[in-house]
CHARMM internal coordinates of N, CA and C (Angstrom, degrees):
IC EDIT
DIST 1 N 1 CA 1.4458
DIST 1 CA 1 C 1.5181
ANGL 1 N 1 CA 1 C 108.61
DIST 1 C 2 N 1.4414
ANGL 1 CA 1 C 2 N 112.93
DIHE 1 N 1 CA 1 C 2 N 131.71
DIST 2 N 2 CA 1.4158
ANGL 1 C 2 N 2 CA 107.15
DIHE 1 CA 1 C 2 N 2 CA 170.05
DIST 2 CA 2 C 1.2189
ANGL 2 N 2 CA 2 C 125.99
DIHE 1 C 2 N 2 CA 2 C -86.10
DIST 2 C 3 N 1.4901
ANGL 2 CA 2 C 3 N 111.96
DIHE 2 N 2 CA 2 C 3 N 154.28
DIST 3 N 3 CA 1.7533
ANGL 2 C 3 N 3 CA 125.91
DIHE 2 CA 2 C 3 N 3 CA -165.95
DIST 3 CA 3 C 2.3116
ANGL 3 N 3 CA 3 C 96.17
DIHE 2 C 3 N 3 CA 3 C -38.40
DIST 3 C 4 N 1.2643
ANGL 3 CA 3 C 4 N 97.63
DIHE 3 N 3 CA 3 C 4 N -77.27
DIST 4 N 4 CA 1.3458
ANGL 3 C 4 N 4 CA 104.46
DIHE 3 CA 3 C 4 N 4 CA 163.11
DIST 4 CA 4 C 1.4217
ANGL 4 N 4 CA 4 C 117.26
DIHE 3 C 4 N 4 CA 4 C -12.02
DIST 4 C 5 N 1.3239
ANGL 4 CA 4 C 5 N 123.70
DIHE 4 N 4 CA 4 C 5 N -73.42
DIST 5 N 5 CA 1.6316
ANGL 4 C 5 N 5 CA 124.41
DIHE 4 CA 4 C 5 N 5 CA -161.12
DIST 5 CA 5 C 1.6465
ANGL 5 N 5 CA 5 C 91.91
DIHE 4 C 5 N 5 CA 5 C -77.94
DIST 5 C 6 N 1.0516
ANGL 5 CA 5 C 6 N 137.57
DIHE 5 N 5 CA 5 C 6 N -8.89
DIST 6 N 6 CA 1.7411
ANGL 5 C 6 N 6 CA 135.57
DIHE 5 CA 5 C 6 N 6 CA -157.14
DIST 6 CA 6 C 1.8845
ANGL 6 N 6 CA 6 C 86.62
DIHE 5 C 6 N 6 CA 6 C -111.82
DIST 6 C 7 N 1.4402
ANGL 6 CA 6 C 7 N 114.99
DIHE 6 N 6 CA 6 C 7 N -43.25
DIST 7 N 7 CA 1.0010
ANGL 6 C 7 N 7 CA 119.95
DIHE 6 CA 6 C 7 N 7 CA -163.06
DIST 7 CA 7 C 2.5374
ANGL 7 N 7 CA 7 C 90.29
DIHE 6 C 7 N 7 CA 7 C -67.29
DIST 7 C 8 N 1.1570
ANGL 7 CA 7 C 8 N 99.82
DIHE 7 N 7 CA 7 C 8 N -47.63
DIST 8 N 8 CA 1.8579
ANGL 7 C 8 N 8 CA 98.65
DIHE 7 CA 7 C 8 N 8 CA -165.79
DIST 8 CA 8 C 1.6172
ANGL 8 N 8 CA 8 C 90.94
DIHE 7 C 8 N 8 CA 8 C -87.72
DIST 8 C 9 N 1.2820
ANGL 8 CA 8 C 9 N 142.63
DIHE 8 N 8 CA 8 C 9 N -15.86
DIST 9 N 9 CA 1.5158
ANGL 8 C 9 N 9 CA 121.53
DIHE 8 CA 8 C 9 N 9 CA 173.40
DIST 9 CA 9 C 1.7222
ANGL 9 N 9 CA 9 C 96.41
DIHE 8 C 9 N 9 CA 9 C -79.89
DIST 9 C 10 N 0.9265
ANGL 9 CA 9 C 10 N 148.95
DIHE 9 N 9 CA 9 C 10 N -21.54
DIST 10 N 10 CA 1.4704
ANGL 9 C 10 N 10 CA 161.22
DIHE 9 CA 9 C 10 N 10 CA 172.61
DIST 10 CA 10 C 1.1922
ANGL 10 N 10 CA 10 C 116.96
DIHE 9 C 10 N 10 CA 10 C -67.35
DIST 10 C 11 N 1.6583
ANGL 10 CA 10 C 11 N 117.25
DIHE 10 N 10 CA 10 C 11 N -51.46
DIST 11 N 11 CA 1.2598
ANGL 10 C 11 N 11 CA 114.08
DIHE 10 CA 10 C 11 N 11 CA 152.81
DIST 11 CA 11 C 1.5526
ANGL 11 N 11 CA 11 C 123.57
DIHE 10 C 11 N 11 CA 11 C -73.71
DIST 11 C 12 N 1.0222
ANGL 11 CA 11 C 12 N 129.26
DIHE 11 N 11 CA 11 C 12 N -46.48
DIST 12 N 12 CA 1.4372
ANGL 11 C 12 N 12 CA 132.25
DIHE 11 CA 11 C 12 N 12 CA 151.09
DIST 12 CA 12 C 1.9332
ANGL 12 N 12 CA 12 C 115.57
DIHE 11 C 12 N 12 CA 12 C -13.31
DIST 12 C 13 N 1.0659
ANGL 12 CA 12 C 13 N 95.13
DIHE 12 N 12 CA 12 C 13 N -69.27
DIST 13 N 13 CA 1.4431
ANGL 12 C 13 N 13 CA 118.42
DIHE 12 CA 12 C 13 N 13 CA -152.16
DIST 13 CA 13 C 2.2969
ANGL 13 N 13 CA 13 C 101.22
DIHE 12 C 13 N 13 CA 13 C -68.04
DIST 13 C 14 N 1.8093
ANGL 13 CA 13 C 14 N 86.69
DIHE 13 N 13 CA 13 C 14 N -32.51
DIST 14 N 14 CA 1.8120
ANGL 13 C 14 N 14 CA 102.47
DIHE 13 CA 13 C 14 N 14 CA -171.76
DIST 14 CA 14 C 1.6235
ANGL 14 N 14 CA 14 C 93.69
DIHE 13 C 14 N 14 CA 14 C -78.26
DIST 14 C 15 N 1.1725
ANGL 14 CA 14 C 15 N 123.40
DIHE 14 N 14 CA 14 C 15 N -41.77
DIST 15 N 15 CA 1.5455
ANGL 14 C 15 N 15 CA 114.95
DIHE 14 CA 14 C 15 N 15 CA -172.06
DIST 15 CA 15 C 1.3061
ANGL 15 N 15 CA 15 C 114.08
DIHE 14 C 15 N 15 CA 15 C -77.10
DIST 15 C 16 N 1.4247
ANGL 15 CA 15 C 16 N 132.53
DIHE 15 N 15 CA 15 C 16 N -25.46
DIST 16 N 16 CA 1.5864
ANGL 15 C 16 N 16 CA 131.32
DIHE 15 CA 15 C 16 N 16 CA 154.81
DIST 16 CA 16 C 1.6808
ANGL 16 N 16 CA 16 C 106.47
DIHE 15 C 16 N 16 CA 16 C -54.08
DIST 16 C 17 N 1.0162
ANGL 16 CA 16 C 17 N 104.03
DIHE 16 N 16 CA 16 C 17 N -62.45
DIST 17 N 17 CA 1.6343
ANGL 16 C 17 N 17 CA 101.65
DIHE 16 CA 16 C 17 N 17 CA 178.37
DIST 17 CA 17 C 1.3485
ANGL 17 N 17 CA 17 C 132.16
DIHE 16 C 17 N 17 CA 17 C -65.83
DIST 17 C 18 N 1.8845
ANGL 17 CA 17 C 18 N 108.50
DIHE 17 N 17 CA 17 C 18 N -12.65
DIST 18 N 18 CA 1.2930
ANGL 17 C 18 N 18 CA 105.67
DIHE 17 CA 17 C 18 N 18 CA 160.61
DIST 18 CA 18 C 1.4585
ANGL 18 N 18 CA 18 C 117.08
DIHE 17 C 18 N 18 CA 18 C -89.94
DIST 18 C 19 N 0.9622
ANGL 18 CA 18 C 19 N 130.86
DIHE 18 N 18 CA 18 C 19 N -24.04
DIST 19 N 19 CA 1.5411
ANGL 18 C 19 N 19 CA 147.13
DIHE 18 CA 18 C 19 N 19 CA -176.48
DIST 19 CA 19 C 2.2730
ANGL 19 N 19 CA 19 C 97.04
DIHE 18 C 19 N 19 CA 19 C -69.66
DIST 19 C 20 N 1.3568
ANGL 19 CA 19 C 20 N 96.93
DIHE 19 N 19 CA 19 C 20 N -53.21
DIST 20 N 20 CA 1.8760
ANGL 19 C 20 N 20 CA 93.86
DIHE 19 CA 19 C 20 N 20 CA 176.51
DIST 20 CA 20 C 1.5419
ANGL 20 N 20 CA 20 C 101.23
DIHE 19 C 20 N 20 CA 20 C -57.22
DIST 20 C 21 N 1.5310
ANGL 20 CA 20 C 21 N 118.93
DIHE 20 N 20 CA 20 C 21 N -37.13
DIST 21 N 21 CA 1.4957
ANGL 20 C 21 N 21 CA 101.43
DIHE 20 CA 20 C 21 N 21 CA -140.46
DIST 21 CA 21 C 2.1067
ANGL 21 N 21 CA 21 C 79.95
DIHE 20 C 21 N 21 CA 21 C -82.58
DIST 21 C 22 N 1.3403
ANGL 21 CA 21 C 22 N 105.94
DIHE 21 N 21 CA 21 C 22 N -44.43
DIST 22 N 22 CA 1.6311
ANGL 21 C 22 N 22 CA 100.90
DIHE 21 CA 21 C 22 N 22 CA 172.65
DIST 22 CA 22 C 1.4868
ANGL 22 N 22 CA 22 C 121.13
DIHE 21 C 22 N 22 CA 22 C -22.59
DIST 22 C 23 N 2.0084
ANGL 22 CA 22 C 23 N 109.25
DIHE 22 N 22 CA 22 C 23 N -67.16
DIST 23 N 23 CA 1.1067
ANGL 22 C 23 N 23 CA 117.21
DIHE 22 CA 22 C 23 N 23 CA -139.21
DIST 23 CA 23 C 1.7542
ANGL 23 N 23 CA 23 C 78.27
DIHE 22 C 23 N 23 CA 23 C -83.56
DIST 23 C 24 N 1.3885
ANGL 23 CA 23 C 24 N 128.10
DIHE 23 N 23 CA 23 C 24 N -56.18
DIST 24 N 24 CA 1.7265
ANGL 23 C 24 N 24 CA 110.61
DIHE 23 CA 23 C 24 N 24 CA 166.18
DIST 24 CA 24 C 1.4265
ANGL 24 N 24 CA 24 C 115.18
DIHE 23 C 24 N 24 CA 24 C -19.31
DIST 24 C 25 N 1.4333
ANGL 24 CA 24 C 25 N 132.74
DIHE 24 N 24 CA 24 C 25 N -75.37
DIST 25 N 25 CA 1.0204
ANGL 24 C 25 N 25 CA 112.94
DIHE 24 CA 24 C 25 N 25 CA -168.97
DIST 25 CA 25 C 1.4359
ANGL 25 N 25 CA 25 C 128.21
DIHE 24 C 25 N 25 CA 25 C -59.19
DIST 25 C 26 N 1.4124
ANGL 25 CA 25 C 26 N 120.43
DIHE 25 N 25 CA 25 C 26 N -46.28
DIST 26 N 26 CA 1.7969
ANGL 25 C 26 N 26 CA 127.37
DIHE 25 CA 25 C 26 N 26 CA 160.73
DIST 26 CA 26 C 1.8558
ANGL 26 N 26 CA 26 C 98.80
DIHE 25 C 26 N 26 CA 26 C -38.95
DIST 26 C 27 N 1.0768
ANGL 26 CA 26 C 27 N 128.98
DIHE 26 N 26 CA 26 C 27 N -39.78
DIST 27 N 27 CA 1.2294
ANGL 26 C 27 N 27 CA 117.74
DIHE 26 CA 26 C 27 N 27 CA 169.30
DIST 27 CA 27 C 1.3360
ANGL 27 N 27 CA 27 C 119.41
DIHE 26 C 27 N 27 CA 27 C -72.26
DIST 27 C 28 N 1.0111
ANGL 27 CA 27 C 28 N 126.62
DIHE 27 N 27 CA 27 C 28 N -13.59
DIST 28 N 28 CA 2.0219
ANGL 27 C 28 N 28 CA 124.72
DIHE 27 CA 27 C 28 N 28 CA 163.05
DIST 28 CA 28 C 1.2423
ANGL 28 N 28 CA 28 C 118.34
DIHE 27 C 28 N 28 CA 28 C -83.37
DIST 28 C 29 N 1.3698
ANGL 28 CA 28 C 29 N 111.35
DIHE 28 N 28 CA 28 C 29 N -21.80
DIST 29 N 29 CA 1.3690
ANGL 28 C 29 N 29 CA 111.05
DIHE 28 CA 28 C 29 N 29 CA -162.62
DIST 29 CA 29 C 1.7783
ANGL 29 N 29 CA 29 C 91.09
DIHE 28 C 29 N 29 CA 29 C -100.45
DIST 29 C 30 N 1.4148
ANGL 29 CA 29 C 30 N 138.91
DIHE 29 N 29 CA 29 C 30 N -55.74
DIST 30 N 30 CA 1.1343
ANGL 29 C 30 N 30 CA 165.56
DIHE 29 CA 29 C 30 N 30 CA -105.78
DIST 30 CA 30 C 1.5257
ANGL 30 N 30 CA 30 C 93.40
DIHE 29 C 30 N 30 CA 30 C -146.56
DIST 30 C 31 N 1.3891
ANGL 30 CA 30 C 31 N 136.99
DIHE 30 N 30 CA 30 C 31 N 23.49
DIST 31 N 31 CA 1.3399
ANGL 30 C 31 N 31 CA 97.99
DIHE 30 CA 30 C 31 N 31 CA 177.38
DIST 31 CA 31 C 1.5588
ANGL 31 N 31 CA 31 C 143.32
DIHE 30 C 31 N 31 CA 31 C -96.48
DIST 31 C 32 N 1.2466
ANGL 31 CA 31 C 32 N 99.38
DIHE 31 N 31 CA 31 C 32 N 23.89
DIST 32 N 32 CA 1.9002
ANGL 31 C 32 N 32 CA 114.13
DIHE 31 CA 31 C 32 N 32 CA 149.70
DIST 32 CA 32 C 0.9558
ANGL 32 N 32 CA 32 C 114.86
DIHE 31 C 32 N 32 CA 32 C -78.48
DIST 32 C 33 N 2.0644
ANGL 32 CA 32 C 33 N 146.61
DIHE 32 N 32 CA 32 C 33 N -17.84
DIST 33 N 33 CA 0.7452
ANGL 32 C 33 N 33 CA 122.83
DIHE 32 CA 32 C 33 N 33 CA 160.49
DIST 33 CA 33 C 1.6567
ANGL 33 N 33 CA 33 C 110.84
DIHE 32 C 33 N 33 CA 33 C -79.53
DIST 33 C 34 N 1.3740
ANGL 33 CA 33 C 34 N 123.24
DIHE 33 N 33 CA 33 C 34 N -60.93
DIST 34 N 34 CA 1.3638
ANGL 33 C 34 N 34 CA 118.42
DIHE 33 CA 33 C 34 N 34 CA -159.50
DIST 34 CA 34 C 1.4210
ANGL 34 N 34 CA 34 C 95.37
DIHE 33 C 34 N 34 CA 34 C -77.24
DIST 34 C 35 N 1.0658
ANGL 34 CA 34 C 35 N 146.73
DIHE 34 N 34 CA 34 C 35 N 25.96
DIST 35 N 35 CA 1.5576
ANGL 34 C 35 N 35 CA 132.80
DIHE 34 CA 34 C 35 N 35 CA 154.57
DIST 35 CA 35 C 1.5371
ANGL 35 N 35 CA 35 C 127.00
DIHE 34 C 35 N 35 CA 35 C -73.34
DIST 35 C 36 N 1.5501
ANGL 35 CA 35 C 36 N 97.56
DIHE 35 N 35 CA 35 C 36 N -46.43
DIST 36 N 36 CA 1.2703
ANGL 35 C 36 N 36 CA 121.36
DIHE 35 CA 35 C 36 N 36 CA 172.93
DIST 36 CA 36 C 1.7788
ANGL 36 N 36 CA 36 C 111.92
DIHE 35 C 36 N 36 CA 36 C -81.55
DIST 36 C 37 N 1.0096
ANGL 36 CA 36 C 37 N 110.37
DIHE 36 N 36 CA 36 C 37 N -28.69
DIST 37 N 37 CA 1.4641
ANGL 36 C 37 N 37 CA 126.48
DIHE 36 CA 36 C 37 N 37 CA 175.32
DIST 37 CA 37 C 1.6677
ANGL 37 N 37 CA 37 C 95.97
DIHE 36 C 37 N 37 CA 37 C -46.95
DIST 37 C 38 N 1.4494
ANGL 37 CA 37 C 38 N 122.53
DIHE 37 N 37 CA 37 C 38 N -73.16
DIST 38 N 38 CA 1.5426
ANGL 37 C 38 N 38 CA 135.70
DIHE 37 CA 37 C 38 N 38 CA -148.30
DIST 38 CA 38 C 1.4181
ANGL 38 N 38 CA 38 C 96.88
DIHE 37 C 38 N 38 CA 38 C -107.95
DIST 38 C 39 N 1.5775
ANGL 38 CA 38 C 39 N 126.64
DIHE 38 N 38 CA 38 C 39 N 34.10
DIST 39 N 39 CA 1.8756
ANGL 38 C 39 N 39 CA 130.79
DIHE 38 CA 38 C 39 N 39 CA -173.67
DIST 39 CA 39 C 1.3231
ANGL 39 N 39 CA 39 C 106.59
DIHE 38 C 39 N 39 CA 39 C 7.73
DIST 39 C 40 N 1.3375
ANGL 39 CA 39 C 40 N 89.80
DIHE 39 N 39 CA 39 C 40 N 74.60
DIST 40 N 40 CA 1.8812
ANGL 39 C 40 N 40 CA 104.42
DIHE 39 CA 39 C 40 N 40 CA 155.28
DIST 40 CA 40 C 1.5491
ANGL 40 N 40 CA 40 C 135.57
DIHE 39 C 40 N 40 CA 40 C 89.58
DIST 40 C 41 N 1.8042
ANGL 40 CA 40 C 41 N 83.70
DIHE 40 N 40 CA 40 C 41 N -12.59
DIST 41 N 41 CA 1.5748
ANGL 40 C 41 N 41 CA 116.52
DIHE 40 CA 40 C 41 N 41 CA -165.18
DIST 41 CA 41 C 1.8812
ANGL 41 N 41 CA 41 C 101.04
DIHE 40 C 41 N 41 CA 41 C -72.58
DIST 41 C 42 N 1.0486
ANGL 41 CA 41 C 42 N 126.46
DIHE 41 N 41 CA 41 C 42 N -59.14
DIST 42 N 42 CA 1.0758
ANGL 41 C 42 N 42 CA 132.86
DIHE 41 CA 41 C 42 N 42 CA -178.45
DIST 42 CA 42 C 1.7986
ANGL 42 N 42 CA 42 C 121.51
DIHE 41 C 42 N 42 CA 42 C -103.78
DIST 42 C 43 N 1.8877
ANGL 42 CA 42 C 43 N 98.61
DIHE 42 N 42 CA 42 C 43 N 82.62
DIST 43 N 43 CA 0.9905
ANGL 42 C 43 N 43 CA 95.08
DIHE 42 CA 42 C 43 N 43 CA 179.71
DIST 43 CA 43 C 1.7999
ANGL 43 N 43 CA 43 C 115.08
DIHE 42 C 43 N 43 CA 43 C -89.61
DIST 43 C 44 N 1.7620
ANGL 43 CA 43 C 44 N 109.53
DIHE 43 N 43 CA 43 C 44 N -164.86
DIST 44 N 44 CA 1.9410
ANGL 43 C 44 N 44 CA 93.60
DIHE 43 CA 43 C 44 N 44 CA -169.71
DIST 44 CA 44 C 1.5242
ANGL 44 N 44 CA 44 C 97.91
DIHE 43 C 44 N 44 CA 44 C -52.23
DIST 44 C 45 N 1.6163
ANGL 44 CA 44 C 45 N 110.80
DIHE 44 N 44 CA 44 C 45 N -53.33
DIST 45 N 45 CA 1.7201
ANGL 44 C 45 N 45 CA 118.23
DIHE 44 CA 44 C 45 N 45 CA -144.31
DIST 45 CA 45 C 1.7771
ANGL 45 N 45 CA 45 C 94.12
DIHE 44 C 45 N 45 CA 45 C -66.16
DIST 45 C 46 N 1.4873
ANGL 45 CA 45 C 46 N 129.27
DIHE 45 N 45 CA 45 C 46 N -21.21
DIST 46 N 46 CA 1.3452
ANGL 45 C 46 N 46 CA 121.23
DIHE 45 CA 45 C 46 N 46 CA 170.77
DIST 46 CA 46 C 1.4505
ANGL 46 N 46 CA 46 C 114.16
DIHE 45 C 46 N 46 CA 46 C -63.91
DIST 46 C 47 N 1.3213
ANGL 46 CA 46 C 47 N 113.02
DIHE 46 N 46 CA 46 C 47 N -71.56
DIST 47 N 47 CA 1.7522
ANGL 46 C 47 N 47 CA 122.07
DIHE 46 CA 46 C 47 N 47 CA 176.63
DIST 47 CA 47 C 1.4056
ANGL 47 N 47 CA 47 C 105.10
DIHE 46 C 47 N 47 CA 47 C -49.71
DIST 47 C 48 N 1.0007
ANGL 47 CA 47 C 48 N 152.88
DIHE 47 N 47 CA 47 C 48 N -62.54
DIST 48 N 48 CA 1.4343
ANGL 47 C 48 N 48 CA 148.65
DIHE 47 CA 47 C 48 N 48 CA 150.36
DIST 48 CA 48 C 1.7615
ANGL 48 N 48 CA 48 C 118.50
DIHE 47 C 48 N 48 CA 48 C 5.47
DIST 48 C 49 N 1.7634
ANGL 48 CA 48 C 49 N 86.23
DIHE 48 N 48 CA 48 C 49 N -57.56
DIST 49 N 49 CA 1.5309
ANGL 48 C 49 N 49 CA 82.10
DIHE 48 CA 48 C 49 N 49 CA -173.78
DIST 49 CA 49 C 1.7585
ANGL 49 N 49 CA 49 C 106.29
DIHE 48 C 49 N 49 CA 49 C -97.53
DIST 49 C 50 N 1.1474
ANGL 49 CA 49 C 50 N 108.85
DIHE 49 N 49 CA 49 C 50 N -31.62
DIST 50 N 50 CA 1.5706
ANGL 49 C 50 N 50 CA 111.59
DIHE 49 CA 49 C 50 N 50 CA 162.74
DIST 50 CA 50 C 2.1931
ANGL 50 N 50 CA 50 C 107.75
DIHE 49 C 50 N 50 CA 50 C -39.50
DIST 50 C 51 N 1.2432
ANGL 50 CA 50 C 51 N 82.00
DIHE 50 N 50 CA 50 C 51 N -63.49
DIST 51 N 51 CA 1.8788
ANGL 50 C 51 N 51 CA 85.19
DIHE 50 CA 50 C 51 N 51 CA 179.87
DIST 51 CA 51 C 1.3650
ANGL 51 N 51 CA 51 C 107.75
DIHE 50 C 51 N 51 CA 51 C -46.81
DIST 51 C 52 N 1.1399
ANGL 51 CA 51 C 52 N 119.71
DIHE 51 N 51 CA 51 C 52 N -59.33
DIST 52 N 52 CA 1.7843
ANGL 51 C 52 N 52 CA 130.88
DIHE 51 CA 51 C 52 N 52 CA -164.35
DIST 52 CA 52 C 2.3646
ANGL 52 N 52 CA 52 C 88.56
DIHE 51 C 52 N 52 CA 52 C -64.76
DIST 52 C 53 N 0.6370
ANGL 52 CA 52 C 53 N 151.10
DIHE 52 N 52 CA 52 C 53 N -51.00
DIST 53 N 53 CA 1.2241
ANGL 52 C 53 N 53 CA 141.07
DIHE 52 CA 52 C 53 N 53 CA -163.30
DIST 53 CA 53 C 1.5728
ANGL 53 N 53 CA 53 C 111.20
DIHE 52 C 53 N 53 CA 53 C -110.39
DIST 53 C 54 N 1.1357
ANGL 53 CA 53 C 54 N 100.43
DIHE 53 N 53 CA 53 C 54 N 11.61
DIST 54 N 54 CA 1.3348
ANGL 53 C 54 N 54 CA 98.48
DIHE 53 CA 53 C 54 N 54 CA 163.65
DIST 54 CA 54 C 2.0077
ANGL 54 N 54 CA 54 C 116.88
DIHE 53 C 54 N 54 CA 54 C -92.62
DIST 54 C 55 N 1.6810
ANGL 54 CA 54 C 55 N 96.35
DIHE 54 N 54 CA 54 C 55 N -19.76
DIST 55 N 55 CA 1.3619
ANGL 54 C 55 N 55 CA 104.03
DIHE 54 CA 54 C 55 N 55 CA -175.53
DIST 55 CA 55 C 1.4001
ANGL 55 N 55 CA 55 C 114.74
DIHE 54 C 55 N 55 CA 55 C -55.15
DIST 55 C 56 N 1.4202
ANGL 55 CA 55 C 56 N 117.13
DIHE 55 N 55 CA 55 C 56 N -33.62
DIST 56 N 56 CA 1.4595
ANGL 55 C 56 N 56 CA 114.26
DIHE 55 CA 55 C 56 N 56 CA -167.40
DIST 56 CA 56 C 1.9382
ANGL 56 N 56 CA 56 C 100.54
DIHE 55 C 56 N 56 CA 56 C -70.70
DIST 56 C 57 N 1.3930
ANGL 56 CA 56 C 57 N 118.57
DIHE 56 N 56 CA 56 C 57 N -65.38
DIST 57 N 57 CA 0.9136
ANGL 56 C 57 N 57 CA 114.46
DIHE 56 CA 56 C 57 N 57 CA -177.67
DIST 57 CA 57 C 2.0177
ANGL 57 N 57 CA 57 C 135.07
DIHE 56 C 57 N 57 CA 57 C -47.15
DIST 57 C 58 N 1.2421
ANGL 57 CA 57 C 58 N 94.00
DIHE 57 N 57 CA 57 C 58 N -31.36
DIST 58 N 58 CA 1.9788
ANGL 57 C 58 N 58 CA 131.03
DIHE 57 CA 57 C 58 N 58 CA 145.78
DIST 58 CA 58 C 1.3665
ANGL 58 N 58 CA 58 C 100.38
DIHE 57 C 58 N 58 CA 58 C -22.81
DIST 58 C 59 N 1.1303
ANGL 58 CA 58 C 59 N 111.41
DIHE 58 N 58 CA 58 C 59 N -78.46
DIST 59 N 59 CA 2.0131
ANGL 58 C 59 N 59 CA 131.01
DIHE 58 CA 58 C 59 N 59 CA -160.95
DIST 59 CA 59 C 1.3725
ANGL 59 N 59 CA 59 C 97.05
DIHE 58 C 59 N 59 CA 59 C -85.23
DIST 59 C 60 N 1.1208
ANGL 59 CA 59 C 60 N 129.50
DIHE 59 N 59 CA 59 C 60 N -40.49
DIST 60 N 60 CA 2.0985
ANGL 59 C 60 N 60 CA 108.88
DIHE 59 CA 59 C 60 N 60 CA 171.70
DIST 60 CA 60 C 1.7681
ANGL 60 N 60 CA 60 C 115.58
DIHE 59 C 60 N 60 CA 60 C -83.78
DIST 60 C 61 N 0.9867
ANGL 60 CA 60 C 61 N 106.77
DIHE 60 N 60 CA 60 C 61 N -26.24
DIST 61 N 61 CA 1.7803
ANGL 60 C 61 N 61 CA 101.30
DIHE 60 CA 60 C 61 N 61 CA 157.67
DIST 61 CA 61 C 1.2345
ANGL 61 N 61 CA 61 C 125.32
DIHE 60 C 61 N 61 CA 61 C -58.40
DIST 61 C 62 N 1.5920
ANGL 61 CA 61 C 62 N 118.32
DIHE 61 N 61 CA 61 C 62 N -49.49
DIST 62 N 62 CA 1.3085
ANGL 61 C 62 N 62 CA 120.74
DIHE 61 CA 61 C 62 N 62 CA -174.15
DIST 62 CA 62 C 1.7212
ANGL 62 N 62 CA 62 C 92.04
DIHE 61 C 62 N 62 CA 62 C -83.21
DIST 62 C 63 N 1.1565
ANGL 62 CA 62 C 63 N 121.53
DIHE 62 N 62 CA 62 C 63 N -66.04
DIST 63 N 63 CA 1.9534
ANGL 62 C 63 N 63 CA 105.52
DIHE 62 CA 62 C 63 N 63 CA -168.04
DIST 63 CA 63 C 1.7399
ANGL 63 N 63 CA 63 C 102.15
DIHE 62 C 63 N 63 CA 63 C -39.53
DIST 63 C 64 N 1.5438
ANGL 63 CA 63 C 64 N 118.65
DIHE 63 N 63 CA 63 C 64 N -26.59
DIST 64 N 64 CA 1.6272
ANGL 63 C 64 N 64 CA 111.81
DIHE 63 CA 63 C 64 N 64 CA -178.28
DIST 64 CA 64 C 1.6192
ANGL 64 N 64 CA 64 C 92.33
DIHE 63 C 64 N 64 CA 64 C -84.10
DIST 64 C 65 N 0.8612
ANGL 64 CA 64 C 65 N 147.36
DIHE 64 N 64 CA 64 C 65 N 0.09
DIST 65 N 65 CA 1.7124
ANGL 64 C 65 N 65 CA 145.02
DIHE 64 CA 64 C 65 N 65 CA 179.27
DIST 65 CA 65 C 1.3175
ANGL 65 N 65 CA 65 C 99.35
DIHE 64 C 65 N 65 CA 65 C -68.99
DIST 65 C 66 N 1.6524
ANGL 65 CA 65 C 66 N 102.23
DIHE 65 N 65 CA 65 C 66 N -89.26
DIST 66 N 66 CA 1.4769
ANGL 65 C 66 N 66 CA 130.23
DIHE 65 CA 65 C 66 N 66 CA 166.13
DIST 66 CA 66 C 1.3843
ANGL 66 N 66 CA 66 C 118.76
DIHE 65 C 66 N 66 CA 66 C -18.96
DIST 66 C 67 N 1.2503
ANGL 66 CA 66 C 67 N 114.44
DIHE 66 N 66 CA 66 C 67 N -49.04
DIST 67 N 67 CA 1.6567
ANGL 66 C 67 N 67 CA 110.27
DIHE 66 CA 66 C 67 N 67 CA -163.69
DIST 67 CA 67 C 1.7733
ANGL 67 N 67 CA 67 C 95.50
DIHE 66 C 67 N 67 CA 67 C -102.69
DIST 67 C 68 N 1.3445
ANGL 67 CA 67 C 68 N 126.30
DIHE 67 N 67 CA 67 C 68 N -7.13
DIST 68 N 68 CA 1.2286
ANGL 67 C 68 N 68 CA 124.21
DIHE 67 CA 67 C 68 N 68 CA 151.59
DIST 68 CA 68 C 1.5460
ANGL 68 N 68 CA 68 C 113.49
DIHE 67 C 68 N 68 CA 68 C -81.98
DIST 68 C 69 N 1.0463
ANGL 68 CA 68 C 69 N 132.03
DIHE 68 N 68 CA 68 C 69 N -54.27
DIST 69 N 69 CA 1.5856
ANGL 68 C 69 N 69 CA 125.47
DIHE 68 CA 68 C 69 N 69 CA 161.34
DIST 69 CA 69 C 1.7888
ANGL 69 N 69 CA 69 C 118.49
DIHE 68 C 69 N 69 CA 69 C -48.93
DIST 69 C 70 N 1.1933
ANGL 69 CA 69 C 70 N 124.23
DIHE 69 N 69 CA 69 C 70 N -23.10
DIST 70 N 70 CA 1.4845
ANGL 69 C 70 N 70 CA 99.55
DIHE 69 CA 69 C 70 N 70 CA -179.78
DIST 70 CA 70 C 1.5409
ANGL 70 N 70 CA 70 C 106.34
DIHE 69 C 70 N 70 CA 70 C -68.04
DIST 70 C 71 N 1.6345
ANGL 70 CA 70 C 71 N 122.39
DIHE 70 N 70 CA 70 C 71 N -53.37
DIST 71 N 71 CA 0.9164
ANGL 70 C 71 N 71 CA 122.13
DIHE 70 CA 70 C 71 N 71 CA -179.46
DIST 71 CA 71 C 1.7914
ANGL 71 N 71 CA 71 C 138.27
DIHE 70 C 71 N 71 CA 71 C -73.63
END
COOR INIT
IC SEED 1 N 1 CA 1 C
IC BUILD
């Protein structure tokens, strides 16, 4: 795989996972709006745990961002 295609599935891959770990949290804080938002699918105790395990994957995308962007 080239630096390039590793470099946009990386970015690709961090903005899905920053956008879940977002819309998780608006779902802890907010969840009369995003409950009804996603019919039923994303209640607090779901986004809660979606947010909490999304962190690990969060911090090795972006340290692979960074250390693909310096160079």
């Amino acid at each position: 795989m080239k630096r390039r295609d590793a470099r946009k599935l990386v970015n690709i891959l961090l903005l899905v996972v920053t956008i879940l770990v977002l819309v998780s949290g608006f779902g802890i804080v907010f969840p009369v709006i995003v409950t009804p938002l996603t019919a039923g699918l994303l209640g607090k105790s779901v986004t809660y745990n979606v947010h909490i395990y999304l962190w690990g994957p969060f911090l090795v995308l972006l340290l692979i961002h960074l250390y693909l962007a310096r160079k």
